[in-house]
Backbone as CSV, one residue per row, in Angstrom:
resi,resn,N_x,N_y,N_z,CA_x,CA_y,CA_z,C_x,C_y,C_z
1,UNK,34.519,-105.393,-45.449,33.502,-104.532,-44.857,32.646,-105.351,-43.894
2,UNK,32.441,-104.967,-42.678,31.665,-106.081,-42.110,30.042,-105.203,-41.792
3,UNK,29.541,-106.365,-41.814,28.369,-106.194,-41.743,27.312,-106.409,-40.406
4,UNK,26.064,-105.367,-40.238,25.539,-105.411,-39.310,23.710,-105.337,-39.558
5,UNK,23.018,-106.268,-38.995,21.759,-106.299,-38.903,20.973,-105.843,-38.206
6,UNK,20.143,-104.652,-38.015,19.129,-104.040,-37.210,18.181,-104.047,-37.141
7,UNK,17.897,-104.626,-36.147,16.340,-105.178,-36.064,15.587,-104.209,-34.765
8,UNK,14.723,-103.548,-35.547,13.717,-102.876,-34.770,12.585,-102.140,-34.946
9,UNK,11.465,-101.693,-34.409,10.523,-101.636,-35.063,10.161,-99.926,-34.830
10,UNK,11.248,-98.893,-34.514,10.964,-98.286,-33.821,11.731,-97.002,-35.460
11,UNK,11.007,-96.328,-36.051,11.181,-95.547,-37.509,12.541,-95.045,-37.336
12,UNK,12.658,-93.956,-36.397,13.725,-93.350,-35.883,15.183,-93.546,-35.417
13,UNK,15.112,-95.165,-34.825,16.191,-95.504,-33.936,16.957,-96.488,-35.615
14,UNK,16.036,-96.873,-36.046,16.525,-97.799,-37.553,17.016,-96.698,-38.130
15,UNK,16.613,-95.438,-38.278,17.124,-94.650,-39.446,18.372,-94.090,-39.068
16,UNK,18.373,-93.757,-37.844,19.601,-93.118,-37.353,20.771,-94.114,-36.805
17,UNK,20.247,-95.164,-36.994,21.453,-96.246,-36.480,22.550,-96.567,-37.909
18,UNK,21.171,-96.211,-39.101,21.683,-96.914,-40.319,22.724,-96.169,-40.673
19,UNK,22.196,-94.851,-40.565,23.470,-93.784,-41.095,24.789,-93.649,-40.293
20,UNK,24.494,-94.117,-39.274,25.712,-93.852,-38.419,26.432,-95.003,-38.779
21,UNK,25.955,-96.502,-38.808,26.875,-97.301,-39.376,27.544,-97.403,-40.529
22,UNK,26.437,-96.771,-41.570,26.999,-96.656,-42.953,28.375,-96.091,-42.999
23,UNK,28.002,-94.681,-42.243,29.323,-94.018,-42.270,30.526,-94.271,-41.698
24,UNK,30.681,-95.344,-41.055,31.316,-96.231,-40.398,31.882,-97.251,-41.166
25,UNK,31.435,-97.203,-42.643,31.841,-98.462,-43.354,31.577,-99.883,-43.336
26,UNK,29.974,-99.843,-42.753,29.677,-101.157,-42.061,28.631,-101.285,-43.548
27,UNK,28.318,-102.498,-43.768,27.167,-103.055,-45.115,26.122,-102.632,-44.065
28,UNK,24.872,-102.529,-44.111,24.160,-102.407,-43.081,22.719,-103.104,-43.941
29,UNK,21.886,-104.083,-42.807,20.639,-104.426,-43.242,19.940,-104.204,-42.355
30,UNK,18.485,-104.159,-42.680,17.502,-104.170,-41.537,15.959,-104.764,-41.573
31,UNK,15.795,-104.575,-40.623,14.536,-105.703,-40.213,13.760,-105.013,-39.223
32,UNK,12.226,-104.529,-39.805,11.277,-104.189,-38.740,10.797,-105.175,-38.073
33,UNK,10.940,-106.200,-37.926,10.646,-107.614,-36.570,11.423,-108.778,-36.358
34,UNK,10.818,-109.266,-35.517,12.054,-110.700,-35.667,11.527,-111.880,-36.941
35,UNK,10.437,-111.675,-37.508,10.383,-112.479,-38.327,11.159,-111.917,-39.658
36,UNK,11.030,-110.709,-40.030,11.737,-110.043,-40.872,13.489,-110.537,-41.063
37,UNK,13.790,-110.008,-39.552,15.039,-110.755,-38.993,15.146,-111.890,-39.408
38,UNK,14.654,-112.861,-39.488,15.056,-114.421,-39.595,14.983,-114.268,-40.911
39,UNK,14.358,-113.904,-41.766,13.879,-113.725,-43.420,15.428,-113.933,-43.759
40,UNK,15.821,-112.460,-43.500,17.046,-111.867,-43.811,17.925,-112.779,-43.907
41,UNK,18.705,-113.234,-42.683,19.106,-114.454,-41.868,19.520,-115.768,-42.874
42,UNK,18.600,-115.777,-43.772,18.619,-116.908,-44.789,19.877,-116.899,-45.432
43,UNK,19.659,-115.403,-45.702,20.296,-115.276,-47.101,22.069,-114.668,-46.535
44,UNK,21.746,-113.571,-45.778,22.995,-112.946,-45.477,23.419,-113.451,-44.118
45,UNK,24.780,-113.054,-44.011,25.282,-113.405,-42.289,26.262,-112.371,-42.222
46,UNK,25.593,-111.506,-41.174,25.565,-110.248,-40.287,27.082,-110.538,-39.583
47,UNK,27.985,-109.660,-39.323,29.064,-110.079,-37.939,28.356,-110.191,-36.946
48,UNK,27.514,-108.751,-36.600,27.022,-108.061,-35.531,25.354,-107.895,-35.690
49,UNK,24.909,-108.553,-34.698,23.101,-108.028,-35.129,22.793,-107.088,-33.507
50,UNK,21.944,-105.941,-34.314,21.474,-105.036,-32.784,19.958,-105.692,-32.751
51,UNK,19.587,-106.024,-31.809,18.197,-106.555,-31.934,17.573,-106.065,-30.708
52,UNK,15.832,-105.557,-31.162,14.962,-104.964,-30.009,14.437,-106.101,-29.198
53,UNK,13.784,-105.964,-28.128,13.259,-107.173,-27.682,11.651,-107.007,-27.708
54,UNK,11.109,-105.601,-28.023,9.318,-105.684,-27.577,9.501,-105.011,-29.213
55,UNK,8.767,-105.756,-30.100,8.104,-106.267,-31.269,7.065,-106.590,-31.642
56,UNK,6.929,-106.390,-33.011,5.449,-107.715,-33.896,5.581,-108.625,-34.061
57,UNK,4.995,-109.251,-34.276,5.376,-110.868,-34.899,5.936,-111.541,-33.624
58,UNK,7.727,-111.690,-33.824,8.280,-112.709,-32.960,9.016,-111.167,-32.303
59,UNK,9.253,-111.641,-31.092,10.013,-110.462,-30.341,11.561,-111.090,-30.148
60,UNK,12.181,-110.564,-29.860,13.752,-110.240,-29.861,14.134,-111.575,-28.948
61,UNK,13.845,-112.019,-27.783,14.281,-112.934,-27.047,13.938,-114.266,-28.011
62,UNK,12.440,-114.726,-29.062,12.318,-115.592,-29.717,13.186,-115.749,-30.985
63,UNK,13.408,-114.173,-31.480,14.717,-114.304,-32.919,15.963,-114.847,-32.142
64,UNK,16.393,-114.288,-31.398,17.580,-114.931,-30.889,17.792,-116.476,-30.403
65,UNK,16.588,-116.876,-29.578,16.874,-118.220,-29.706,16.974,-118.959,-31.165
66,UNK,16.245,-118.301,-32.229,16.300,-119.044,-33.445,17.369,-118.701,-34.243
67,UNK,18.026,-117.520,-34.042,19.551,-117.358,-34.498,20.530,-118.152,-34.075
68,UNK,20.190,-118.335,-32.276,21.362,-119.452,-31.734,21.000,-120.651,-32.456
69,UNK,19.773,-121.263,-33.057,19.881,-122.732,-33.425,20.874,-122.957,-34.921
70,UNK,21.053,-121.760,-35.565,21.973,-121.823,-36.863,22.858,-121.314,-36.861
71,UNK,23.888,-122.944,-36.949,24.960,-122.919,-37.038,26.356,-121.857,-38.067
72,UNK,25.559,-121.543,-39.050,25.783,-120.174,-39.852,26.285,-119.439,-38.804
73,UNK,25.389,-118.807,-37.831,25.632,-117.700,-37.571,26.623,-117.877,-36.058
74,UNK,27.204,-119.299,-35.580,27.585,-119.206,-34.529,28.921,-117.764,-34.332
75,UNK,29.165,-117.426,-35.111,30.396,-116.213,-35.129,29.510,-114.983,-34.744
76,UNK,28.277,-114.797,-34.934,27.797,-113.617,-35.382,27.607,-112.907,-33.812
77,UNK,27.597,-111.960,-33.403,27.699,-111.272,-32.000,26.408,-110.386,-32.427
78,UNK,25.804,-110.538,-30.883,24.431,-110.061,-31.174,23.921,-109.381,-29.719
79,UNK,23.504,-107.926,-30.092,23.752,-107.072,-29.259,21.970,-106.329,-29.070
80,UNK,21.486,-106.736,-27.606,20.175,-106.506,-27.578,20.296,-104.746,-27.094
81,UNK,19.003,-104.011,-27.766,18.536,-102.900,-27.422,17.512,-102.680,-26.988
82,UNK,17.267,-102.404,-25.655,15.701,-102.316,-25.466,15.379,-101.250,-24.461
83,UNK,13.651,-101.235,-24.307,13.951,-100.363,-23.163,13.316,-101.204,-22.227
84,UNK,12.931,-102.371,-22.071,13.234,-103.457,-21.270,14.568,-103.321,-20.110
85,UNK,14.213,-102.884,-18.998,15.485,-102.724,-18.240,15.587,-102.966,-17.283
86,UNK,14.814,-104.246,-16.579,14.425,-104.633,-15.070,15.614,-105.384,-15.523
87,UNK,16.612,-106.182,-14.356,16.936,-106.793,-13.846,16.594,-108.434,-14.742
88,UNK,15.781,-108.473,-14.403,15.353,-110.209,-14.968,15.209,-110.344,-16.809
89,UNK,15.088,-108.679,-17.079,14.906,-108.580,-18.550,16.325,-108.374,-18.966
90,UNK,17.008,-107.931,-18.204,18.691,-108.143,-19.066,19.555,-109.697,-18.716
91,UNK,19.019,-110.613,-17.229,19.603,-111.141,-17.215,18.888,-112.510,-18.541
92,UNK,17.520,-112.571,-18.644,16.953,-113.276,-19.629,17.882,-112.973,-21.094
93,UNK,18.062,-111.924,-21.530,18.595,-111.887,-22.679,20.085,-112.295,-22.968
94,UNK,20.955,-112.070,-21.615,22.226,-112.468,-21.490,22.030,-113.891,-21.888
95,UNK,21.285,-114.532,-20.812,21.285,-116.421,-20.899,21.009,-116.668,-22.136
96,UNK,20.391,-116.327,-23.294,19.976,-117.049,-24.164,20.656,-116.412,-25.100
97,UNK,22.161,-115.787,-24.671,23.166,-115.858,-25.624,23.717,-114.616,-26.259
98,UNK,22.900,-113.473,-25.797,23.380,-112.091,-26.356,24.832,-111.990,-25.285
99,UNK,25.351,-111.196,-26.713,26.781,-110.303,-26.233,26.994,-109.228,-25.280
100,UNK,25.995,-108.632,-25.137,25.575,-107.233,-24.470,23.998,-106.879,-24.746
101,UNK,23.952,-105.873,-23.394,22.545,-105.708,-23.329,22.676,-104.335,-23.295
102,UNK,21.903,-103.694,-24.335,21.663,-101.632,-23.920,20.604,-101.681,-23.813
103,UNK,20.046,-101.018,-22.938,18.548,-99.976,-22.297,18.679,-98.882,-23.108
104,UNK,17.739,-98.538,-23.337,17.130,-97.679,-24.173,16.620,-96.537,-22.734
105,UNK,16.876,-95.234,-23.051,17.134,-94.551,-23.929,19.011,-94.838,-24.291
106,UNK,19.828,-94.830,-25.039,20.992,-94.731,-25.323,21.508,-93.785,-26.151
107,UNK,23.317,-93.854,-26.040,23.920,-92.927,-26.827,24.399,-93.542,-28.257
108,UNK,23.995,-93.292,-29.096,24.552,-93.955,-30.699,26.118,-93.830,-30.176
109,UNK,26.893,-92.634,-29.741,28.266,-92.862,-29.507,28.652,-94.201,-29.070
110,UNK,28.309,-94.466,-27.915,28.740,-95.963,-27.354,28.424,-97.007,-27.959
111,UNK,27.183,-97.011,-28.118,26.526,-98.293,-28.491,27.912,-98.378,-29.993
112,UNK,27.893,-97.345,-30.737,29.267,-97.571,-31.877,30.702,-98.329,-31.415
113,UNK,31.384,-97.707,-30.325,32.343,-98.323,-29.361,31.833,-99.599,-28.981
114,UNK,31.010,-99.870,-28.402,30.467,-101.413,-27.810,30.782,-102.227,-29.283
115,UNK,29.716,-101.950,-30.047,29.898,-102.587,-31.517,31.224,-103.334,-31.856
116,UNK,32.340,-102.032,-31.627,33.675,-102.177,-32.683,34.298,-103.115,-31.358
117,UNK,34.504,-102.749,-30.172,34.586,-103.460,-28.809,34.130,-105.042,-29.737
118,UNK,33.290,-105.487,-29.335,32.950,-106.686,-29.467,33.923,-107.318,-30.957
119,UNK,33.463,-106.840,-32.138,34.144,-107.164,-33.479,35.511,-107.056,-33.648
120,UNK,36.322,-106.613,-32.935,37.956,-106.532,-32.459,38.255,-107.515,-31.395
């Protein structure tokens, strides 16, 4: 069963992401921030993490650099969601190592395809 980590702070987009993966057969965890995120991180290792970038605590571009420093997770594919969507805000998130970048607003359909895309 592979597993996926969602990190976001947003009630709606966590709840409806969860069910859609569940039903998908994915383990699913989640995380309302990036510190939450890293919590997690300790213990479990995600295939796939969806991560927001505008947050509490640590925001999405700072979890990810601290995901890239552990070696654990070098397999893990990590897929930013935001509604961050200038130009310099997708190419920032590319460089520091994400798999893909979605703008928000999005379709749960794709973003599912992107997912299985990447993990195949």
């Amino acid at each position: 069963m592979k597993k996926i980590l969602i990190v976001d702070d947003e009630p709606n987009i966590v709840m409806s992401l969860e069910y859609t993966f569940k039903k998908k057969n994915f383990e699913v965890f989640i995380a309302r921030d990036g510190q939450e995120a890293l919590d997690i991180l300790k213990n479990k290792l995600p295939d796939i993490i969806i991560l927001d970038v505008m947050m509490p605590m640590v925001d999405g571009y700072s979890t990810l650099e601290q995901i890239k420093k552990d070696k654990r997770l070098d397999n893990c594919k990590v897929v930013f969601l935001s509604a961050k969507n200038k130009e310099k805000d997708i190419e920032k998130g590319i460089s520091l190592g994400a798999n893909l970048y979605i703008t928000k607003p999005f379709s749960v359909k794709k973003l599912v395809e992107k997912v299985h895309e990447l993990l195949n």
